[in-house]
N, C-alpha and C positions, 0 to 999 in steps of 0.2 A: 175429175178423177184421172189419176195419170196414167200413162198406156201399158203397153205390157213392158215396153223395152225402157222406157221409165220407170218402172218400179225395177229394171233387173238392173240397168248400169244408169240412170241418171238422166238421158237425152232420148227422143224420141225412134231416132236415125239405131235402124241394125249396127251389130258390132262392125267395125272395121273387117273383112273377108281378110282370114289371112292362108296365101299363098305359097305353098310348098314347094320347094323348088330345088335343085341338086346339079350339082358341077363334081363329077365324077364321084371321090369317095366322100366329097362335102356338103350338107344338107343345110340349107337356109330357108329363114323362112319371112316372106316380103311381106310385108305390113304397112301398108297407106304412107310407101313410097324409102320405107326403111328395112334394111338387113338387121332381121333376128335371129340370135342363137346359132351364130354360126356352129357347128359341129362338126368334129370328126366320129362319128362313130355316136359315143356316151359323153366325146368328152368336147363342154363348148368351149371353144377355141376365141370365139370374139362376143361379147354379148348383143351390142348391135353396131352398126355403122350407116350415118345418115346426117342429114344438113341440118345446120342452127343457124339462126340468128339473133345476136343479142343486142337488145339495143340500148342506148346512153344507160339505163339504169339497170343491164343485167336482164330484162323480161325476155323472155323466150317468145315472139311469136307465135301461132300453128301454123304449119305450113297446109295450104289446100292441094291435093294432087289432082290434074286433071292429065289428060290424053295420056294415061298409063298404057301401051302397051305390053304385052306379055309373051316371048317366042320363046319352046323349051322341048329338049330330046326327055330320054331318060339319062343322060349325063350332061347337058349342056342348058343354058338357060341366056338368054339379051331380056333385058329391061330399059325402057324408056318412058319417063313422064316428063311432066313440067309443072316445077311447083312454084305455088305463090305464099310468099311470106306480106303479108297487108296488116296493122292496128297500125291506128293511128299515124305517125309520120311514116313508121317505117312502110317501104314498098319495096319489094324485091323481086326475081325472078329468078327459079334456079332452074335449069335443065338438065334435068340429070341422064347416066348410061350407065345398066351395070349388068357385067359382061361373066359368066362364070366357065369356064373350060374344064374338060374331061379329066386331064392332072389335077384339079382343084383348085387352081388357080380363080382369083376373082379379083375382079374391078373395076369400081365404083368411082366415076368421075363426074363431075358438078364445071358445066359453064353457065355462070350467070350473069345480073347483069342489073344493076340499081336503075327502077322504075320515075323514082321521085328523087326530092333531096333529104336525106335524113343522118340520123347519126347514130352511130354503130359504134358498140364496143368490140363485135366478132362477129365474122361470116366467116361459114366456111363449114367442110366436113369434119364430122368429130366420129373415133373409133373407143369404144366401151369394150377393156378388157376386164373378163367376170374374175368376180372375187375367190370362187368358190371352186375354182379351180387354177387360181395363176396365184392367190396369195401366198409368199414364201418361197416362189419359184424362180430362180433364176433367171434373168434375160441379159442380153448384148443388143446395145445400141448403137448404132452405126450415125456418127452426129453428121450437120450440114458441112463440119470444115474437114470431114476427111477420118476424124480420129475416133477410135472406139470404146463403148464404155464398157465395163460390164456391172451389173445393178441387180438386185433383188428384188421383186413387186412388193411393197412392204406388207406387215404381216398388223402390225400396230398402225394406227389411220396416221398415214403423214400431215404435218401441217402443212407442209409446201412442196414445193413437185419435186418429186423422186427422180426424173431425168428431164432435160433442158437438152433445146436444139437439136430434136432427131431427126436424120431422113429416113433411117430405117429399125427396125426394133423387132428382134426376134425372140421366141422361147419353146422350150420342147416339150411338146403336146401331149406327146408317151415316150416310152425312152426308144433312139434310133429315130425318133419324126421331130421336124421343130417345122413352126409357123413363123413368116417373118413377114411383116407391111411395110411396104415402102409407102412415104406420103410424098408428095410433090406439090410445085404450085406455092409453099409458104413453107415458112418455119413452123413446125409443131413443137411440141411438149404435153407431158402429161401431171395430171392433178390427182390426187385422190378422193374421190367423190362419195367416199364412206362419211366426210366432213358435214354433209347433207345429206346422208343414209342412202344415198343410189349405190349400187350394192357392186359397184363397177371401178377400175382405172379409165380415167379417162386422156385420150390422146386429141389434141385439139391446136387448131393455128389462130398466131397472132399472140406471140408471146406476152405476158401481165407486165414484165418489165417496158413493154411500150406505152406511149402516152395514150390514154381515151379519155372521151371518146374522139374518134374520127369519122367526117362528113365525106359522107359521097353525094355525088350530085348524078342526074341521067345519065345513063350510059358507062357509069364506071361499070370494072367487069371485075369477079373472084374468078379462077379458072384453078383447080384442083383435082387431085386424083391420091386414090389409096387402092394398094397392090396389097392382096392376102396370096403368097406362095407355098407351097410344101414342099420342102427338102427332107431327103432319108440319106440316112448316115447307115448302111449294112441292112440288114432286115426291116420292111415296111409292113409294121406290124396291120391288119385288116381292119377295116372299124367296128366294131359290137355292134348289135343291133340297136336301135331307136325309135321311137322312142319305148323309154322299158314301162312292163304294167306298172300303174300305181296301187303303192302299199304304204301306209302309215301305218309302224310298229310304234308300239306303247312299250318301253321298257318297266321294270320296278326299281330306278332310281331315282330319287329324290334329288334332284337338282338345287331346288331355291322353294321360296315360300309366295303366295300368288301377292303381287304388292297388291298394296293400298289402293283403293281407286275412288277417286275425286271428280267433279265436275268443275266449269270454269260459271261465272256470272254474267252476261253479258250486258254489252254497257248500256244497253235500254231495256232487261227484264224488267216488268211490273211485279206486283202481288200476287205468290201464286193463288190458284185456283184450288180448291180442295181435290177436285179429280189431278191436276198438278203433283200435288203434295203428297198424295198416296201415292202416285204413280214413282214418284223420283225416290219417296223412301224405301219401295220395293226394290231398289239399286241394291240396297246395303252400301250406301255411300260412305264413306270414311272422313270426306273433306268438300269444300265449295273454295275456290279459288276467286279473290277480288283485288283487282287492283289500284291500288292508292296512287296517287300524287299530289303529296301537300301541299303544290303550286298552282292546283286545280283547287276553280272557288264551290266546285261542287264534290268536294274530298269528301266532307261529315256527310250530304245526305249519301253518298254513296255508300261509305259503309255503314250507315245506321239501315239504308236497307239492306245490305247483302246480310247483317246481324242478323233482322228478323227473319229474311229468308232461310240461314243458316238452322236459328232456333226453331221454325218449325219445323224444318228437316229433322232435327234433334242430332247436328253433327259440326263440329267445327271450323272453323274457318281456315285457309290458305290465305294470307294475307302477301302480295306483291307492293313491294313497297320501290318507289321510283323515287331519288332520290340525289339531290345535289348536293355535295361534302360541305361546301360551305356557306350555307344557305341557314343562318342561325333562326332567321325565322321560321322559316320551313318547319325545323325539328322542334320550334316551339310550339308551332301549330299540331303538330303531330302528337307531341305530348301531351298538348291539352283534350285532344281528339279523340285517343284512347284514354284516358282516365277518367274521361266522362263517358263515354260508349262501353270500356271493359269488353271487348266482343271475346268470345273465347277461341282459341285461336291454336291449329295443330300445330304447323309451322308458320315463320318467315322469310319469303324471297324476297332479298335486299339486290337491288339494282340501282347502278349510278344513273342518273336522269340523261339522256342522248346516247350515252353508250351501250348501255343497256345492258352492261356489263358489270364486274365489279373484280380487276386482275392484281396480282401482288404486286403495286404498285405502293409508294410512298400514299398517294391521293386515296387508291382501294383500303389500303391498312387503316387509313385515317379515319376514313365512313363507317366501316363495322367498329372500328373500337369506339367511335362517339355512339353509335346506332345500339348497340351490343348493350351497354348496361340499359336503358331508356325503357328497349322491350323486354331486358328478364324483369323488370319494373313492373310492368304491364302484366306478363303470361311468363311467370318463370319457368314454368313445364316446358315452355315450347320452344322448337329448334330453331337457330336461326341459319337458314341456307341462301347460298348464294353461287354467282357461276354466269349463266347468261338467258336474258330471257330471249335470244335469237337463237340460233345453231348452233352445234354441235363443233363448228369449224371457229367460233367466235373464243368457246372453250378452250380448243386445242390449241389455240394461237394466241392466248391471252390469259395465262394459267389463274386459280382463284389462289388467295391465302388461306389453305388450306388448315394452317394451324390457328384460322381465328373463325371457321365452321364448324356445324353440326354436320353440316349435309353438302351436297352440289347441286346442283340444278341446271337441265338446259332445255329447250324445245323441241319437240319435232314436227316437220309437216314433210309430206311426199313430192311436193312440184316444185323445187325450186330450179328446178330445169328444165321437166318436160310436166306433159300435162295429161298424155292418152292413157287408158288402163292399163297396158300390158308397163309401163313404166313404174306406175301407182305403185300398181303391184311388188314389184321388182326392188322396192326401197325397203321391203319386210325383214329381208336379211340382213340391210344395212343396219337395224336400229341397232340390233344385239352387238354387232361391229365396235355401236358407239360406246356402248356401255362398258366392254371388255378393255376397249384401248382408254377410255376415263379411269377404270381402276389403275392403270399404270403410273397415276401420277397427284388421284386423291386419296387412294392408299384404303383405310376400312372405312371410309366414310361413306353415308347412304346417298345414293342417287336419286334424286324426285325429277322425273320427265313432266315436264308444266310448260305449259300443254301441247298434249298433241291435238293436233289439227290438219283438216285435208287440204287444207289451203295454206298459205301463209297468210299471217294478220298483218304483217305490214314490210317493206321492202327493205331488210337489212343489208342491203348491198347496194343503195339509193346513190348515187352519185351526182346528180342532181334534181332537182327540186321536180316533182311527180307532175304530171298535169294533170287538170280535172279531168274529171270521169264527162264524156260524154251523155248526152241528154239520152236516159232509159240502159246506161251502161248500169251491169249488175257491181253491186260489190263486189269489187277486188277478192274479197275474203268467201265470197259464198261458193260453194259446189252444189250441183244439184246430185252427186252421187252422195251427199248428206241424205237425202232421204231413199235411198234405192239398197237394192240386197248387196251389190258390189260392194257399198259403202259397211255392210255389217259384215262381209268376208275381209274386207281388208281392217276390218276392228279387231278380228279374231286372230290374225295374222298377227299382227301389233303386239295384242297383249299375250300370244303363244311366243314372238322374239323377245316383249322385254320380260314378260316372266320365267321365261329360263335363264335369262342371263344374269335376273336378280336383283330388279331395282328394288326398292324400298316401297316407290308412289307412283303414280300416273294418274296427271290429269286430262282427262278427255273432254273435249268439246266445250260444248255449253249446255244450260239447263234446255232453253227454251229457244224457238225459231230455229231459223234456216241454218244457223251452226250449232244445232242443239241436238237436242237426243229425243226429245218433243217439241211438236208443234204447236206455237199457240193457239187459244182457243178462236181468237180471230181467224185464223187459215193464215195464208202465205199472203205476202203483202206483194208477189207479183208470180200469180196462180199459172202465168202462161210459159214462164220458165221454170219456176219449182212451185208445180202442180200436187202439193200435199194436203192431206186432206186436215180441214180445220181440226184441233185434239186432240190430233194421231199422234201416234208413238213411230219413229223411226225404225224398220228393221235395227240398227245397229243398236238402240236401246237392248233389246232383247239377249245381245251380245253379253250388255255391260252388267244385265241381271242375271244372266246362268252364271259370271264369273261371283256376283255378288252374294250370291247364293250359297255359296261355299267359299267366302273371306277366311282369312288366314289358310285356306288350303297350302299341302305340297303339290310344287310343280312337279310331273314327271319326266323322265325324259322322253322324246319322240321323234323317233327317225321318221322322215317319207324319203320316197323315192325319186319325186319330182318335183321343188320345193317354189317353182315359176308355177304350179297347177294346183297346186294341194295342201294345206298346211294344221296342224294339228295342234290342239292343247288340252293335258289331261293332268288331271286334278284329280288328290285323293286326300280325304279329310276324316279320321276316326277309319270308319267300314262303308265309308260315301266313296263314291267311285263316278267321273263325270268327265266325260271326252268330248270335245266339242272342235270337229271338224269343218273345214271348207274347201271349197272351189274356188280357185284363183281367177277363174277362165270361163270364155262367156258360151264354154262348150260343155254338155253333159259329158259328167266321165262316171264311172264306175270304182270307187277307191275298195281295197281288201284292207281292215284293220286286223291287225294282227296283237298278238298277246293281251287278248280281252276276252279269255274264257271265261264262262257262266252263261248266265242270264239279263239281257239286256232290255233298257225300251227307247226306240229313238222317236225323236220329233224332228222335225225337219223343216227349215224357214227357208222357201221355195217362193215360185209363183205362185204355185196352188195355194198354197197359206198366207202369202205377204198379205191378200187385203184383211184377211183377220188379225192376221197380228198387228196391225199399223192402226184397225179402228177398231178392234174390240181385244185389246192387251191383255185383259186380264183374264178373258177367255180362251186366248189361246197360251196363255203360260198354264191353265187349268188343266190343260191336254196329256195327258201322262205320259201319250206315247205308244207306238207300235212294239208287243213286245217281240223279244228277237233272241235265239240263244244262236251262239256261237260254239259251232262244229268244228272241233280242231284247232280250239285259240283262236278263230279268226271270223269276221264276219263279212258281210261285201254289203256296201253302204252307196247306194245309187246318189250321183249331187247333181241335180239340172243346173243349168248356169248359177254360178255365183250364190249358189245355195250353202249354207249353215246348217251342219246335222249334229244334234247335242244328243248322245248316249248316256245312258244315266244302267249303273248297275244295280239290279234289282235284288 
C-alpha cells in the first residue's frame, strides 16, 4: 500500500520545505536550491532563477542540494549550498551564493566545476520571465557588444528567440519602477518556453547557434552570476500586499464547449477485464487512440486488438498513422489492413515516420494527398488531422498544410525541462498559450491535443543515439505522480486550460498501467516505486469521469486569484451546474468560490478519501456529497494538499 506522501505527490520523501525569504521590498521564495516567484509586491517580476544542466540529448539532470545553508534579517537574506547534478555520464558540481539586499537588489552566482568526463549541450544559470505578467510588455536589452535593443516579450509564442546576446535586460514592473538583470560569465539569450507549455521566457547561456554538444573533462569550470536590480524613475510606488486571499470566481460566460475526451492504447494493453470495461465506459469516453506503423510486422494485430477494445468500449477509434511518403508498399499494406479490419474510426493523425511531423512541404503535401483519398475510402465520416505528434514548438516551427486538413494536432507533456512539482504545475497556463497562438495560423480548424502525458514518450530533441536504460532503471516514460492526487489536480488544471481555450479533443494517458487512468489487475510490475494497488482506479480517473459526466457541457469562465495555487473548471449543461476545483500546492489552503449562489453538494478527493476512490471507484463516485448552501454567492471550500473538490448544484 502506498504511504501518505505517495498517494498525495507520487514519492515517499515530504514535499520540498519551501523557504520564504525577503531582500527589502522583494519576496522570494527558495525551493531545493532555486528562486521562486520573485515579487514585487502582487506583481512577480521573475518566475524562478537557478542552475541546469543539459546534456548531449537535451535531458535535464536533478540537481541534489546538500550543505544548504540559510542567514536572513527581516530585509536581508545569504544562501549557500552545493549541488550535484549525477545520471549517467553526466557529473557536475555547482556551488552556488545568493545574496539579497535591503534595496532589493539580488544575486545569484554559480562556480562550478565538471566532476567526470561527459558532454553537455548547456551549463549554466537560467532566469524564467512569467508570462502573465511581462507578456506584451516592453523591455531594453542592453547586448554583449555595447549596443541596445529595445523588444517586446511576445504576446504570440515565438518560434525562435526574441533577443540574442544580452548582458543585461530590463522591464517596468509598475509604472516609475523597472527590473533589470544583468548576466555575466557567458553569453545569454532568451527562448520562449510556451513552445513546451512552461508558462515562462526563458533567459539562458551558451547560444543554439553554437556547435553541441561539447565535452568537458575533470576540472573544467562554468563561473556565472545573474543581478536582479530596481531602479525608480519619480515616485516608487509601495508593494501591495502578498500573498492575496484565494478566490475562484465563476462568471455566466460561456467560453467554449468541454472537448472531447479520448484515452490513448498502450503498446502492451491485453483483453480488458469486465471490471476494466465498465470502469473506462463510466469515462464517457469519446475516442481510443492507437498508433499504426505499416513498417511494423505487428501493424494488423495491433489494430485488430485496439478494434475490439474500442468495440467494447462502444466508441471509436483515433487512429495515428506513421508514415513514409514513398513507401508504396507501406500504403499497400495499410490499405489492405483497413479494408479487412473496417475499424470505425473518429479521426486520423497522419504523421511522416522519423519526423513525426507532417509541414507544408513539397514531401508533407505529397503524403496527405496520397494518404487523403485511401482513408475517405475506409471512414469517409472521419477527419483527417495532422501537425505533430511531439510539441507544440515542432508546430510553430514547421507549419502543417492547412488547406489539405480537417483538424491539427500536437502533444503535450509537462517536463520537458524540469521535473519538481512546483514546475509540473506551472505548465497549466502554458497549454491555453498554445492553443490561442495555433489559431493564428490554422485559422478555424479544430485542434486535437493527442496526447497529453506527464512524462514525455520519447525524446524529440535526441541528438544522438539514447543509451540504454540501466539494469532496474524505470521507464523513461513512467511518473509515479500517475497514480497520486497531485497527478489528478494537475488533470483538472489541464482540462480547466484547454477547455477554455477551446480545443475540439484531448487525449489523455492511457487505458491501463503505470500511464493509465487504471491499474491492471496484475498490480504494478515494480510495487516498490509505483506502489498501486492491483484494479485500482487512479485519482486522476475520477478527474476524467466528472468531466465525462457532463460531455458536450459549456465551459465557464473562471477567474482565481492565485493561478500557481488554485485552479478552477466549471461546467454548465441544460440546469446541470458542476465546478470542479483544485490545489496546486502540497499545502492546505482555504479557496472562497464566488458567483455560485444556491444550493450546493461537494465531494472532495483528499487523503481522507484517496484509498476509496483508487479501490472501491464506484463507491466513492456513489457519494452525493456534503450538502452546502452558499451565503452571498459565495462558499469557502477547504483543499488539503493537492486535493480535488467537485461541486455539483443541486
Amino acid at each position: 500500500m502506498a504511504s501518505r506522501w505517495q498517494q498525495v505527490h507520487g514519492i515517499a520523501d515530504t514535499p520540498t520545505e519551501r523557504i520564504a525569504l525577503q531582500a527589502g521590498p522583494v519576496s522570494v521564495v527558495l525551493e531545493d536550491g532555486d528562486l521562486r516567484s520573485v515579487r514585487y509586491g502582487e506583481v512577480e517580476m521573475l518566475r524562478r532563477v537557478y542552475v541546469a544542466v543539459r546534456d548531449a540529448n537535451w535531458r535535464t539532470p536533478r540537481m541534489a542540494v546538500t550543505k544548504l545553508y540559510v542567514e536572513r534579517t527581516p530585509d536581508t537574506f545569504s544562501v549557500t549550498y552545493v549541488g550535484r547534478f549525477k545520471q549517467q555520464s553526466v557529473d557536475f558540481l555547482a556551488r552556488v551564493r545568493i545574496d539579497g539586499e535591503a534595496d532589493g537588489t539580488i544575486r545569484f552566482a554559480l562556480d562550478g566545476e565538471a566532476q567526470a568526463e561527459f558532454q553537455r549541450n548547456r551549463i549554466g544559470i537560467c532566469v524564467l520571465h512569467p508570462i502573465e505578467s511581462c507578456a506584451g510588455k516592453p523591455f531594453q536589452a542592453r547586448k554583449v557588444d555595447g549596443s541596445t535593443e529595445f523588444g517586446v516579450f511576445p504576446l504570440a509564442i515565438s518560434a525562435h528567440q526574441p533577443v540574442l546576446d544580452l548582458g543585461t535586460l530590463s522591464h517596468e514592473v509598475l509604472p516609475g519602477l523597472t527590473a533589470t538583470v544583468r548576466f555575466e560569465g557567458d553569453t545569454f539569450e532568451m527562448e520562449d518556453q510556451r513552445n513546451w507549455t512552461d508558462a515562462s521566457y526563458k533567459t539562458y547561456s551558451t547560444p543554439l547557434r553554437l556547435p553541441v554538444p561539447v565535452t568537458l573533462v575533470p576540472g573544467d569550470t562554468v563561473r556565472q552570476s545573474v543581478t536582479l536590480s530596481l531602479s525608480a524613475t519619480g515616485y516608487r510606488p509601495a508593494p501591495s500586499p502578498w500573498p492575496l486571499a484565494l478566490s475562484l470566481t465563476v462568471t455566466d460566460e460561456a467560453v467554449a464547449t468541454l472537448p472531447e475526451i479520448g484515452l490513448g492504447l498502450g503498446p502492451d494493453d491485453e483483453a480488458l477485464t469486465t471490471s476494466e470495461r465498465d470502469r473506462l465506459r463510466a469515462l464517457g469516453l469519446a475516442h481510443l487512440r492507437v498508433d499504426l506503423d505499416p513498417s511494423d510486422f505487428a501493424c494488423s494485430s495491433r489494430l485488430r486488438h485496439a478494434r475490439g477494445i474500442a468495440d467494447s468500449l462502444e466508441v471509436p477509434l483515433e487512429v495515428a498513422l506513421h508514415l513514409e511518403p514513398g513507401a508504396d508498399g507501406e500504403f499497400a499494406t495499410l490499405e489492405r489492413l483497413l479494408r479487412m479490419l473496417r475499424p470505425h474510426v473518429r479521426r486520423w493523425l497522419v504523421y511522416q515516420r522519423g519526423a513525426d511531423s507532417v509541414e507544408d512541404t513539397a514531401e508533407g503535401r505529397a503524403l496527405l494527398e496520397r494518404v487523403r483519398p485511401l482513408l475517405a475510402a475506409i471512414a469517409p465520416n472521419a477527419a483527417v488531422a495532422s501537425g505533430t505528434n511531439a510539441y507544440f514548438t515542432q508546430l510553430n516551427r514547421g507549419r502543417p498544410p492547412v488547406d489539405l486538413l480537417d483538424g491539427v494536432c500536437y502533444s503535450i507533456n509537462p517536463q520537458v525541462h524540469a521535473y519538481d512539482n512546483s514546475s509540473v504545475v506551472e505548465t497549466l497556463a502554458g497549454q491555453a498559450w498554445t492553443v490561442e497562438s495555433a489559431r493564428s495560423f490554422v485559422g478555424g480548424l479544430p485542434l486535437h491535443i493527442s496526447p497529453v502525458t506527464l512524462r514525455p514518450r520519447f525524446n524529440a530533441n535526441a541528438t544522438v543515439a539514447e543509451p540504454p536504460a540501466l539494469p532496474g532503471e524505470r521507464n523513461s516514460a513512467v511518473d509515479p505522480r500517475q497514480m497520486s492526487l497531485l497527478g489528478a489536480a494537475w488533470t483538472a488544471g489541464s482540462l480547466a486550460s484547454l477547455g477554455a481555450a477551446g480545443v475540439a479533443s484531448v487525449t489523455y494517458y492511457e487505458a491501463l498501467g503505470w500511464c493509465g487512468v487504471l491499474e491492471r489487475a496484475a498490480g504494478s510490475v515494480d510495487p516498490e516505486r509505483f506502489p498501486s494497488e492491483p484494479g485500482s482506479a487512479f485519482p486522476l480517473y475520477h478527474v476524467l469521469a466528472d468531466a465525462g459526466e457532463v460531455a458536450g457541457a459549456e465551459v465557464l469562465r473562471v477567474l482565481v486569484s492565485d493561478a500557481l495555487t488554485v485552479t478552477g473548471l466549471a461546467l454548465r449543461r441544460g440546469s446541470q451546474m458542476r465546478v470542479i476545483v483544485a490545489n496546486l500546492t502540497p499545502e492546505p489552503h482555504s479557496v472562497t468560490a464566488l458567483g455560485v449562489a444556491g444550493d450546493w453538494r461537494l465531494r472532495r478527493l483528499d487523503e481522507t478519501t484517496v484509498q476509496q476512490a483508487t479501490t472501491q471507484p464506484e463507491a466513492f463516485r456513489a457519494e452525493k456529497g456534503t450538502p452546502l448552501t452558499a451565503e452571498g454567492g459565495h462558499l469557502q471550500v477547504r483543499l488539503p494538499p493537492y486535493a480535488v473538490a467537485r461541486l455539483d448544484r443541486v
